[in-house]
N, C-alpha and C positions, 0 to 999 in steps of 0.2 A: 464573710459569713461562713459558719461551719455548713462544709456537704451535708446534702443531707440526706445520705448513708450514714452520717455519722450523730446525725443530731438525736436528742433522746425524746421524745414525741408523748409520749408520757411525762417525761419532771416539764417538759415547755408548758404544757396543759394545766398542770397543777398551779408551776406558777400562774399563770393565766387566771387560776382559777382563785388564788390569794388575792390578786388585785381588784377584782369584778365586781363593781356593788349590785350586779340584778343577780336574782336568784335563778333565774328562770333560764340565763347562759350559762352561771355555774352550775346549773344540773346536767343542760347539755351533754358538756364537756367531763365529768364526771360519770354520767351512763358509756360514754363514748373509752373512758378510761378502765371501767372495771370491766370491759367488755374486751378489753387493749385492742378494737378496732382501730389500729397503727396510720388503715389509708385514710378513714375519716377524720380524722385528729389532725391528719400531714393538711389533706386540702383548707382545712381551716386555720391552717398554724405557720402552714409552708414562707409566707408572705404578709405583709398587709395589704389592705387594698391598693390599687394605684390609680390615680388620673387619667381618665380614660377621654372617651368620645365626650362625656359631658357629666366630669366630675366623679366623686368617685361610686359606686354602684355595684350590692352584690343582695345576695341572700340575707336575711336577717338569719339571725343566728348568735351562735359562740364563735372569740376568735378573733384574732386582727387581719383573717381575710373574709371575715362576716362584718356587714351590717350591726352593731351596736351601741351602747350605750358608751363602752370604753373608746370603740372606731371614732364615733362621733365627737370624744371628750377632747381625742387627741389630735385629730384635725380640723377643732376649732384652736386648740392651742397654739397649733403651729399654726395659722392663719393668721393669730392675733398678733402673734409674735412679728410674720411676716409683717404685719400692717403695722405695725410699730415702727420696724425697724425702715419704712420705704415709702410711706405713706403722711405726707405734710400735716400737721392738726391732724392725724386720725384719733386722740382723745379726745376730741371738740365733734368731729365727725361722726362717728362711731358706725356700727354695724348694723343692716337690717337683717332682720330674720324670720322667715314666714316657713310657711309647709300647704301639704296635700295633706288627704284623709286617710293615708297607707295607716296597716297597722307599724305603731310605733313612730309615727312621724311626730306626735305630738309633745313623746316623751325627750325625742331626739332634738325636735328643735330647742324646747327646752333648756336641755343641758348643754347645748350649744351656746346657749343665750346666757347663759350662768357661768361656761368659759370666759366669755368676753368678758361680762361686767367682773367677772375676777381679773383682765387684766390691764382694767382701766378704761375700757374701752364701752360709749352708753350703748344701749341697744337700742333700736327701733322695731318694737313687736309686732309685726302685722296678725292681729288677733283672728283665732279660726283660720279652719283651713282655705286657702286660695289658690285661687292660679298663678302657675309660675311667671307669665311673663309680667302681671301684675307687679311681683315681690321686684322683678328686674326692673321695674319704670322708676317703683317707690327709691331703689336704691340711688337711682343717678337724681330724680327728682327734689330730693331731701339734700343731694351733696354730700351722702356717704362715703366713708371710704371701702367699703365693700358690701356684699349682700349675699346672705345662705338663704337657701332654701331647699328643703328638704323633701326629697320626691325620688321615686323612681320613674316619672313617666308615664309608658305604656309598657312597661315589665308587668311579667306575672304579680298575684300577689303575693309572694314568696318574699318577693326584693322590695328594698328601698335602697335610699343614696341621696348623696349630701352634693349639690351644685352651689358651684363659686363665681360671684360676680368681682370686680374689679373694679378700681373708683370709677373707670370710662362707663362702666355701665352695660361692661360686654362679661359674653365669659372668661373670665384666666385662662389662660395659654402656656404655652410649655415651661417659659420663664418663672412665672409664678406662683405655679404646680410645683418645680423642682424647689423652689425655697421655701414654701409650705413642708413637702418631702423633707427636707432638711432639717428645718424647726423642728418638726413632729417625730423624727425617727431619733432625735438626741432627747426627747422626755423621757421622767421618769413614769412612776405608777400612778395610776388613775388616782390614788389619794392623794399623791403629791403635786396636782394643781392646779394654781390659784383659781378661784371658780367662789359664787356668790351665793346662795341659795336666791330661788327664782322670788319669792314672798319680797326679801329683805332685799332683793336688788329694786325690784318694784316699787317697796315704801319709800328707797332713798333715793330715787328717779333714777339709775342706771336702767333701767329698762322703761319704757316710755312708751303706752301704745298707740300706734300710729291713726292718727284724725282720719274720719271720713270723709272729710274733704281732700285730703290727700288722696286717696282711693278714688273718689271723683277723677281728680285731674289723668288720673290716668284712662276714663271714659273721654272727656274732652281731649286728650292727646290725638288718642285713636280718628277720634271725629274730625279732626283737622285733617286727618290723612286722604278724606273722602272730600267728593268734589258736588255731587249734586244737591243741591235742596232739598229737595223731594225725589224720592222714584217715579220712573215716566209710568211704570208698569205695578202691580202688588204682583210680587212671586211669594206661591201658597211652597212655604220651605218647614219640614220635616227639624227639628233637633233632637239631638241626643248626646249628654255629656258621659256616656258611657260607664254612669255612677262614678265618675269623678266628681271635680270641684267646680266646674266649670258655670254651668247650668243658668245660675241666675246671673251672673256674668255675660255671658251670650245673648242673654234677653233681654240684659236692660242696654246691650252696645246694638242690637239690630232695631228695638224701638225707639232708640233714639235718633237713628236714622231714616225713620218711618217704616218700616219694615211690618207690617202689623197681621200679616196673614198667617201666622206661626202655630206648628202643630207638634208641642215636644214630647217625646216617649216618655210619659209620664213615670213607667217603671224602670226606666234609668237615669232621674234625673235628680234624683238624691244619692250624695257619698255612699258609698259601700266599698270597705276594704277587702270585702271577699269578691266583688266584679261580679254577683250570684247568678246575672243572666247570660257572660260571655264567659267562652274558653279562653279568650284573652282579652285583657284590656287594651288592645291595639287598632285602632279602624283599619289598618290594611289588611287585618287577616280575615280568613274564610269567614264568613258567619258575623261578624262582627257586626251588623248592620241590619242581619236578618230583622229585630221588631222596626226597627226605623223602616224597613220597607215595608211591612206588614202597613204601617198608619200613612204610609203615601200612598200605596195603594186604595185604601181606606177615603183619604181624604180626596186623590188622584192632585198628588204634590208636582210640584214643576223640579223641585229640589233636594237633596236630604246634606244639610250640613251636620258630618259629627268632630266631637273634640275629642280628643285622648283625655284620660284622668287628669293629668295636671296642665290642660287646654291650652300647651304649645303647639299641638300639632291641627292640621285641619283637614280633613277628607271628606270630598264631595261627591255627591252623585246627583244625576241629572237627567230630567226627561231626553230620551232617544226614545223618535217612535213613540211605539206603546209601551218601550222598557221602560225602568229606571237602571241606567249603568251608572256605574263607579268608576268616577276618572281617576286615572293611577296619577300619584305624586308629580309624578313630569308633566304631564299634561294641563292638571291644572296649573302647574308653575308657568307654563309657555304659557296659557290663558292669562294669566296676571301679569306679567312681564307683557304681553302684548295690549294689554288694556292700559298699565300706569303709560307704557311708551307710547301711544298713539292717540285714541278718542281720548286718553284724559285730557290730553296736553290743549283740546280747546277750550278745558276748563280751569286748568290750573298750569301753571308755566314751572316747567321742569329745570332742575339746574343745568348750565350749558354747555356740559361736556359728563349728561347724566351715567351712571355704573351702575351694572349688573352683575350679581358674583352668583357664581354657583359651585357644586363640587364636584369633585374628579369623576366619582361614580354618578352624577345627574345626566340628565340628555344632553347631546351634544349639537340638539336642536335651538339652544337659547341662544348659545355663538352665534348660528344663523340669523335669527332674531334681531338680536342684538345689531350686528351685523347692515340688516335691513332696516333698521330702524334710526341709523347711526348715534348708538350709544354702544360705549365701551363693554366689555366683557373680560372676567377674570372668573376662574377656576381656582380653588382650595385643596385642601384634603378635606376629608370629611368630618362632619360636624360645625356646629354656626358656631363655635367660638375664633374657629378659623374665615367664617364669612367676614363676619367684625372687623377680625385683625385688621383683611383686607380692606375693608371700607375706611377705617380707621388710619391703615399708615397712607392710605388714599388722599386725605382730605382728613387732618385730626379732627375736625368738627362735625366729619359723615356726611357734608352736607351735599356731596355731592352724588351718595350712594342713594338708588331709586328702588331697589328688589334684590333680595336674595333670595334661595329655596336651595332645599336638596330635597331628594323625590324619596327621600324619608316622609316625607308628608309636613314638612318644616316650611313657614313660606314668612319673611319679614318683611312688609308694606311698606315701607318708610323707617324714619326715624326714630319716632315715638317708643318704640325700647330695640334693644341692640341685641337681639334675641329672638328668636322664631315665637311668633303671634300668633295662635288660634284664633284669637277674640278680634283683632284687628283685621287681619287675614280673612274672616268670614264677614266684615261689613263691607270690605271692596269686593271679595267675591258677589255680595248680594247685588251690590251698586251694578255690576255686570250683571249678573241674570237679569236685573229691572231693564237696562237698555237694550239685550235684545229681545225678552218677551214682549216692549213696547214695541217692536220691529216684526212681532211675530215667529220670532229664532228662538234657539235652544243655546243652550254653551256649548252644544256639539256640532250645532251650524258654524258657529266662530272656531271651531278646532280644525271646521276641514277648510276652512278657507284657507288657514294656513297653513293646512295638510299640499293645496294647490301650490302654495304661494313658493312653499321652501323644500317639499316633498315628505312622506309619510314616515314618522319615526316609530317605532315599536318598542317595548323596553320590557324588561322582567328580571329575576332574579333566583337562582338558586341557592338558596339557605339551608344548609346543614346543624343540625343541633347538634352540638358534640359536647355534653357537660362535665365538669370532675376536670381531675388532673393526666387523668387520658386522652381525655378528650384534646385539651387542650395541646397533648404532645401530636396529637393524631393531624392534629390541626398544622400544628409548625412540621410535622414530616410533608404534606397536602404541601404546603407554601415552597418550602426547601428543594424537592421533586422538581416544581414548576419553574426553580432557578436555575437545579444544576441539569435539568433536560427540557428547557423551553421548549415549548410545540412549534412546529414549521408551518403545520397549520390545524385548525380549529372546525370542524364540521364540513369540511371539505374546502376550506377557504385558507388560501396561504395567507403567513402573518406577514405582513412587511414591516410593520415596527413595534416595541416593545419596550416597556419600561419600568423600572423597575426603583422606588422612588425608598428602598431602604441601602442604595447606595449613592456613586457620585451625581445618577442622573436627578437627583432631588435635588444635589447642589447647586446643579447648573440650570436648574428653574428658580432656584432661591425659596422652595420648601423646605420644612422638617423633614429630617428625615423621615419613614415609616413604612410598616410593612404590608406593601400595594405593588401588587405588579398588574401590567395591564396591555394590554391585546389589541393592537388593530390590523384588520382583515384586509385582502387587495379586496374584497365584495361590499364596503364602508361597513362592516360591523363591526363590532367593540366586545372585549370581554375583561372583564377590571375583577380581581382577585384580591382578597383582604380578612383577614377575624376581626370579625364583632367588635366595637369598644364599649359594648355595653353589656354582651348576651352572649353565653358560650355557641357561638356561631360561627362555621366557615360560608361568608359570602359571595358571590361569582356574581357581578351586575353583565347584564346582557343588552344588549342596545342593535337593533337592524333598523337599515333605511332604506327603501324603496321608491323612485319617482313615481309620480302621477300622469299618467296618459290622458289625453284631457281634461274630464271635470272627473275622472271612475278613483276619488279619494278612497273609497271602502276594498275597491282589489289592490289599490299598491300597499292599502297596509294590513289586508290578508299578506299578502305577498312576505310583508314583513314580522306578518308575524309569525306565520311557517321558520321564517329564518328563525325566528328565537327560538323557535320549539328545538330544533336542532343544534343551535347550541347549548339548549340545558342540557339533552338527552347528553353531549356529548362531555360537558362538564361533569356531568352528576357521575358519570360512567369513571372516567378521571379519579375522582373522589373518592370512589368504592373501591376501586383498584389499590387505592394505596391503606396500607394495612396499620 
């Protein structure tokens, strides 16, 4: 590739701007020109996007490293190509393709859809917007040979991004990704192709829209994953789809399970691609939850389940006391992994030698768990396309895998799709609150049992927002710093080992490589360092553990979470230091 000192950032742009059929990026890109702003032309030109944590994901925008109508033309291309070239019957097979309510998911899945049926390949349209892990079930359910769906998540509303399923019905993985990359980086211009208009692909059945009994089955999936009849208990539970997609999804999988005492925030229960009542559409951030707790307090709810926008992710909060608190991502992951390995097992018979995976940056509490419960335990890199893998080169049929989560707020139940489940995820979560409000507990009574049981874990994280092409260098000097002058030690705590998994010590775990280095203290804390695969972010995951002195569960994880406090003070200080 020409340096790019040398490349001319103005005639790239132009081209760019010859091939583009929306008007609305060759304006862009054209103010951006007569303006010769050189650095904002570079960030959008520099590169295309790349495969990241979960497919690819940026700004909407002008540019092959924005979000577009050209970004999306050409990695469905190369996809189709990929699935030609690797994929048995994928013209008999063909592609599913659904989306969320971002702006521009609609236009995008479209002409993603219009790629395919250009390259012979039918489509399977999942009409209106949906949830993602919905679009993931239809793909493996139908016997596709792949599945798009077009989402950012819980990104601002700035971003969208285009995820790839795989025939298994998991996400593409590094293999994948690079012959996709391949495909798509030897096309020519968006005119040159082959692509169907969406009307004429319709009338001559290339695109096909998908049965609502198809969409069913993936309600009855989920519900097989659940074990009791009826709840022993009604828990009065709070929802909010965060004005995602989620919303009627969630309602009809919790009263199907008897679930009936449901109080949804009515003003975020319809799509909205501006997120009008949150700063972000993310349930782990500040504020996020604020009306949800406004109507449990209102109603005095035992629970509040929220979903992210495109309701893979699930975040709970739970009567404590007279609070309502917010279990952080680990936590509830250790509560479901304790609930499928134990009280379920006298109702449903687990497989007999059951797996639990999690990732590198999750608690280091479920090992334990696990552990106690004797079921197997496996760690990833981060992101569920790597849960999968693992369950997958496990046992090709999964059948052996019981739970996965990362304390992203990611949690997969079962089988039933090969993908983090909000919607699934929040019927087992329910099925638990029901048995111990019938007991007269909380979900925070069952957290400190095994606060006793295994000792108190604490977890957090510093995230730095570092955006642009600065940022991103600021980011890799932060990373590089910590390789070539690792710390001896970390908040007053010597390191005794360290890892660092974008060299040979990934090999010799049998990971990908990637760029993750990670911190354990002689005091058992943890400090795991990595950028974003999603969000111009530098992350530091923080993890302390403190025993429990007889039944006093609430000081050993004060205890522990003083220790975190002091390792963020002393990460974040790190951070700023470096220039």
């Amino acid at each position: 590739m020409t340096s790019t000192k040398t490349r001319d950032w103005l005639q790239e742009a132009r081209e760019w701007i010859a091939s583009d059929p929306d008007p609305a990026t060759r304006g862009e890109l054209q103010e951006l020109i007569d303006s010769e702003d050189t650095e904002a032309l570079k960030e959008r030109l520099i590169a295309p996007l790349a495969f990241g944590t979960a497919g690819l994901r940026g700004i909407v925008g002008a540019g092959p490293g924005r979000m577009n109508l050209v970004t999306v033309a050409r990695a469905s291309a190369g996809l189709a190509m990929q699935l030609l070239a690797s994929v048995p019957e994928a013209t008999t097979r063909g592609v599913v393709v659904g989306r969320d309510a971002r702006n521009g998911s609609d236009r995008f899945a479209r002409v993603a859809a219009e790629i395919f049926a250009g390259h012979g390949l039918p489509v399977k349209w999942v009409a209106g917007p949906n949830p993602t892990p919905v679009v993931a079930f239809i793909g493996r359910h139908l016997g596709c040979a792949g599945a798009v769906v077009v989402t950012a998540s819980h990104n601002p509303p700035a971003y969208n991004g285009y995820k790839v399923y795989s025939a298994r019905g998991a996400q593409i993985v590094s293999d994948q990704a690079d012959q996709i990359r391949a495909a798509r980086d030897g096309l020519g211009a968006f005119a040159t192709l082959p692509r169907v208009a969406f009307a004429d692909a319709c009338a001559s059945g290339l695109i096909e829209v998908v049965a609502d009994a198809d969409l069913d089955a993936y309600l009855d999936a989920i519900d097989a994953q659940c074990t009791a009849e009826t709840p022993p208990a009604q828990v009065r539970v709070v929802t909010t789809a965060l004005h995602g997609v989620g919303h009627a999804w969630v309602e009809a999988a919790l009263a199907r399970r008897g679930h009936h005492d449901r109080h949804p925030v009515r003003s975020q229960q319809a799509p909205d691609p501006g997120f009008s009542t949150v700063v972000f559409p993310n349930p782990e951030e500040d504020g996020a939850l604020d009306r949800a707790e406004l109507v449990a307090a209102r109603v005095e709810a035992d629970v509040i389940v929220a979903n992210d926008p495109d309701t893979d992710r699930l975040c709970v909060a739970a009567r404590d006391g007279d609070a309502m608190t917010k279990l952080s991502g680990n936590e509830l992951g250790v509560l479901l992994a304790d609930w499928l390995l134990s009280e379920r097992t006298r109702h449903a018979t687990l497989p007999p030698k059951p797996l639990v995976v999690t990732t590198i940056v999750s608690t280091m509490m479920l090992q334990k768990l696990a552990e106690a419960r004797q079921a197997r335990y496996a760690d990833v890199l981060t992101g569920f396309k790597w849960i999968w893998d693992k369950a997958l080169a496990d046992d090709p049929d999964g059948r052996s895998f019981v739970f996965g989560f990362e304390e992203a707020l990611g949690y997969c139940v079962g089988g039933a799709v090969r993908d983090k489940d909000g919607i699934g995820a929040a019927q087992v979560l329910m099925e638990l609150a029901a048995s111990e409000k019938a007991k007269g507990r909380t979900l925070f009574d069952r957290l400190h049992d095994l606060y006793r049981e295994l000792g108190a874990y604490a977890s957090d994280q510093v995230a730095i927002v570092l955006p642009g092409l600065s940022g991103k260098a600021r980011i890799g000097r932060v990373m590089q710093r910590l390789r070539d002058a690792p710390p001896t030690e970390i908040a007053g705590a010597r390191v005794t080992t360290s890892r660092d998994l974008q060299g040979p010590d990934a090999d010799a775990l049998g990971l990908p490589r990637s760029n993750v280095l990670t911190f354990w203290l002689a005091d058992g804390s943890r400090v795991v360092c990595r950028p974003s695969g999603t969000e111009p972010k530098l992350k530091c995951y923080l993890e302390a553990r403190a025993d429990v002195v007889g039944t006093d569960t609430r000081a050993a994880l004060e205890q522990a979470r003083r220790r975190i406090s002091e390792l963020a003070e002393t990460m974040r200080a790190l951070i700023e230091a470096t220039p």
